[in-house]
VMD Tcl script that draws the C-alpha trace (Angstrom):
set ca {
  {33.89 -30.23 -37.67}
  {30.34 -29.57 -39.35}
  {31.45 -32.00 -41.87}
  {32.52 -34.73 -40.01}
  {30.01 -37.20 -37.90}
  {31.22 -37.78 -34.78}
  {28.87 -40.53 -32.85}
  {29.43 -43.28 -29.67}
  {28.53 -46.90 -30.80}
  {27.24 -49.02 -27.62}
  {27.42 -52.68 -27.49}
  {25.70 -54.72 -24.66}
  {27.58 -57.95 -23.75}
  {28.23 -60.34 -26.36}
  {25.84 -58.60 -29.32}
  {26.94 -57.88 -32.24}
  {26.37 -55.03 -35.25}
  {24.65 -55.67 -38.50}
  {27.20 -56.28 -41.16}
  {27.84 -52.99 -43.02}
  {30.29 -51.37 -45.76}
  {30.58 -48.07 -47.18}
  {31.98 -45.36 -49.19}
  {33.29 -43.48 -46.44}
  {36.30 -43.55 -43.98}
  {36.36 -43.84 -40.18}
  {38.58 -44.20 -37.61}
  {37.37 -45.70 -34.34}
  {39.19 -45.48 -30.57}
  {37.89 -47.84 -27.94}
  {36.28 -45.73 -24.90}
  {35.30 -48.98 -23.01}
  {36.17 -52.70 -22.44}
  {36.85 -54.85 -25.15}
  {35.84 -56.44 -28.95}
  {36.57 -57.25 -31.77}
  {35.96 -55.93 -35.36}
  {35.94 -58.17 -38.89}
  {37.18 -55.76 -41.43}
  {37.28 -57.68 -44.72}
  {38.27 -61.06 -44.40}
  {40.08 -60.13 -41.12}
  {39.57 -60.13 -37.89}
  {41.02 -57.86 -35.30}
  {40.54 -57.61 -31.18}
  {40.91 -54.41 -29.29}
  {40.40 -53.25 -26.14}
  {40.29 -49.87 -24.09}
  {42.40 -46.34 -25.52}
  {43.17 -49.05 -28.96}
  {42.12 -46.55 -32.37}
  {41.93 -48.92 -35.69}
  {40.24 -47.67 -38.79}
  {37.62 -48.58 -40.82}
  {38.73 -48.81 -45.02}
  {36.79 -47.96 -47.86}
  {34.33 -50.70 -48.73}
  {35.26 -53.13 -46.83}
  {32.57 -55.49 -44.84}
  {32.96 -54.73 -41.26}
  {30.90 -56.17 -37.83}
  {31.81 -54.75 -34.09}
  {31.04 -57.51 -31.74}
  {31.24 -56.81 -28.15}
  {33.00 -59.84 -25.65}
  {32.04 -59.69 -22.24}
  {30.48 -56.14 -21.16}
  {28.88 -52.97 -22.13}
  {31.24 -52.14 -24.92}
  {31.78 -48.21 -26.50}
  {33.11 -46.85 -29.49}
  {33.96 -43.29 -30.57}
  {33.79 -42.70 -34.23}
  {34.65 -40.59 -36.95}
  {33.98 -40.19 -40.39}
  {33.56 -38.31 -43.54}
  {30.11 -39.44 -44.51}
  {28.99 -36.19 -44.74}
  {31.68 -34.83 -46.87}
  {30.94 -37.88 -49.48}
  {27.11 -37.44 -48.85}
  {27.05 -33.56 -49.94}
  {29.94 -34.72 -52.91}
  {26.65 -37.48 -54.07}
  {30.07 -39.97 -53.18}
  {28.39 -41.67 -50.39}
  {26.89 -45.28 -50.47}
  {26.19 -48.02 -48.36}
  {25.35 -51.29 -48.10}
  {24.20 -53.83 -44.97}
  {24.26 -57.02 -44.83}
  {21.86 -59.89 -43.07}
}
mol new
graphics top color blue
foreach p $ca { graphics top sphere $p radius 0.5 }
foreach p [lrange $ca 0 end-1] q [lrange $ca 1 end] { graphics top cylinder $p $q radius 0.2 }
display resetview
Protein backbone atom coordinates (compact mmCIF):
# COMPACT_ATOMS: atom_id res chain seq x y z
CA UNK A 1 0.00 0.00 0.00
CA UNK A 2 3.17 2.39 0.27
CA UNK A 3 2.59 3.01 -3.31
CA UNK A 4 -0.78 3.85 -3.49
CA UNK A 5 -2.37 7.34 -2.04
CA UNK A 6 -5.19 6.73 -0.24
CA UNK A 7 -6.93 10.27 0.87
CA UNK A 8 -10.85 11.52 1.92
CA UNK A 9 -12.02 14.46 -0.36
CA UNK A 10 -14.63 16.77 1.68
CA UNK A 11 -17.11 18.88 0.00
CA UNK A 12 -19.25 21.48 1.94
CA UNK A 13 -22.76 21.98 0.46
CA UNK A 14 -23.05 22.94 -2.99
CA UNK A 15 -19.01 23.76 -3.67
CA UNK A 16 -17.34 22.45 -6.09
CA UNK A 17 -13.46 21.16 -6.96
CA UNK A 18 -11.08 22.92 -9.23
CA UNK A 19 -11.15 21.27 -12.59
CA UNK A 20 -8.26 18.75 -12.77
CA UNK A 21 -6.81 15.83 -15.11
CA UNK A 22 -4.01 13.57 -14.80
CA UNK A 23 -1.78 10.80 -15.66
CA UNK A 24 -2.87 8.61 -13.05
CA UNK A 25 -5.87 6.28 -12.21
CA UNK A 26 -8.35 6.40 -9.32
CA UNK A 27 -11.20 4.87 -8.23
CA UNK A 28 -13.51 6.75 -5.87
CA UNK A 29 -16.51 5.17 -3.41
CA UNK A 30 -18.93 7.64 -1.93
CA UNK A 31 -18.61 7.61 2.09
CA UNK A 32 -21.32 10.38 2.44
CA UNK A 33 -24.45 11.97 0.83
CA UNK A 34 -24.53 12.76 -2.60
CA UNK A 35 -22.78 14.54 -6.03
CA UNK A 36 -21.97 14.46 -8.95
CA UNK A 37 -18.69 14.14 -10.98
CA UNK A 38 -18.00 15.53 -14.86
CA UNK A 39 -15.57 13.07 -16.22
CA UNK A 40 -14.87 14.19 -19.81
CA UNK A 41 -17.69 15.48 -21.50
CA UNK A 42 -19.95 13.48 -19.09
CA UNK A 43 -21.62 13.88 -16.31
CA UNK A 44 -22.44 11.33 -13.69
CA UNK A 45 -24.50 11.55 -10.10
CA UNK A 46 -23.78 9.29 -7.20
CA UNK A 47 -24.68 8.98 -3.95
CA UNK A 48 -23.70 6.99 -0.67
CA UNK A 49 -21.65 3.16 -0.94
CA UNK A 50 -21.69 4.22 -5.26
CA UNK A 51 -17.56 3.52 -6.44
CA UNK A 52 -16.99 5.12 -10.15
CA UNK A 53 -13.52 5.69 -11.43
CA UNK A 54 -11.59 8.32 -12.52
CA UNK A 55 -9.78 7.59 -16.41
CA UNK A 56 -6.59 8.61 -17.58
CA UNK A 57 -6.60 12.23 -18.66
CA UNK A 58 -9.73 12.99 -18.62
CA UNK A 59 -11.09 16.56 -17.14
CA UNK A 60 -12.94 15.78 -14.05
CA UNK A 61 -14.88 18.28 -11.22
CA UNK A 62 -16.65 16.69 -7.89
CA UNK A 63 -19.44 18.99 -7.02
CA UNK A 64 -21.22 18.40 -3.88
CA UNK A 65 -25.50 18.86 -3.94
CA UNK A 66 -26.97 19.53 -0.77
CA UNK A 67 -24.59 18.58 2.33
CA UNK A 68 -21.22 17.89 3.63
CA UNK A 69 -20.19 15.53 0.92
CA UNK A 70 -17.02 12.69 1.29
CA UNK A 71 -15.03 10.81 -0.95
CA UNK A 72 -12.55 7.95 -0.46
CA UNK A 73 -9.91 7.73 -3.06
CA UNK A 74 -7.37 5.75 -4.57
CA UNK A 75 -4.73 6.04 -6.90
CA UNK A 76 -1.46 5.23 -8.39
CA UNK A 77 0.11 8.64 -8.43
CA UNK A 78 2.85 7.53 -6.69
CA UNK A 79 3.66 4.58 -8.74
CA UNK A 80 3.65 7.04 -12.00
CA UNK A 81 5.43 9.79 -9.88
CA UNK A 82 8.57 7.46 -8.91
CA UNK A 83 8.19 5.89 -12.90
CA UNK A 84 8.75 10.18 -13.92
CA UNK A 85 4.95 9.01 -15.63
CA UNK A 86 3.04 11.38 -13.58
CA UNK A 87 1.54 14.78 -14.78
CA UNK A 88 -1.12 17.01 -14.12
CA UNK A 89 -2.93 19.68 -15.14
CA UNK A 90 -5.84 22.15 -13.40
CA UNK A 91 -7.98 24.06 -14.81
CA UNK A 92 -9.66 27.71 -13.86
Amino acid sequence: MSLMDCYLLGLQPNAETRPYRTTSNAASLVVEDDGASTIGAETISWQKYDVFTLPVWQWVLHKAIARDTRLFQVADREVLRRLDLLRAEFGD
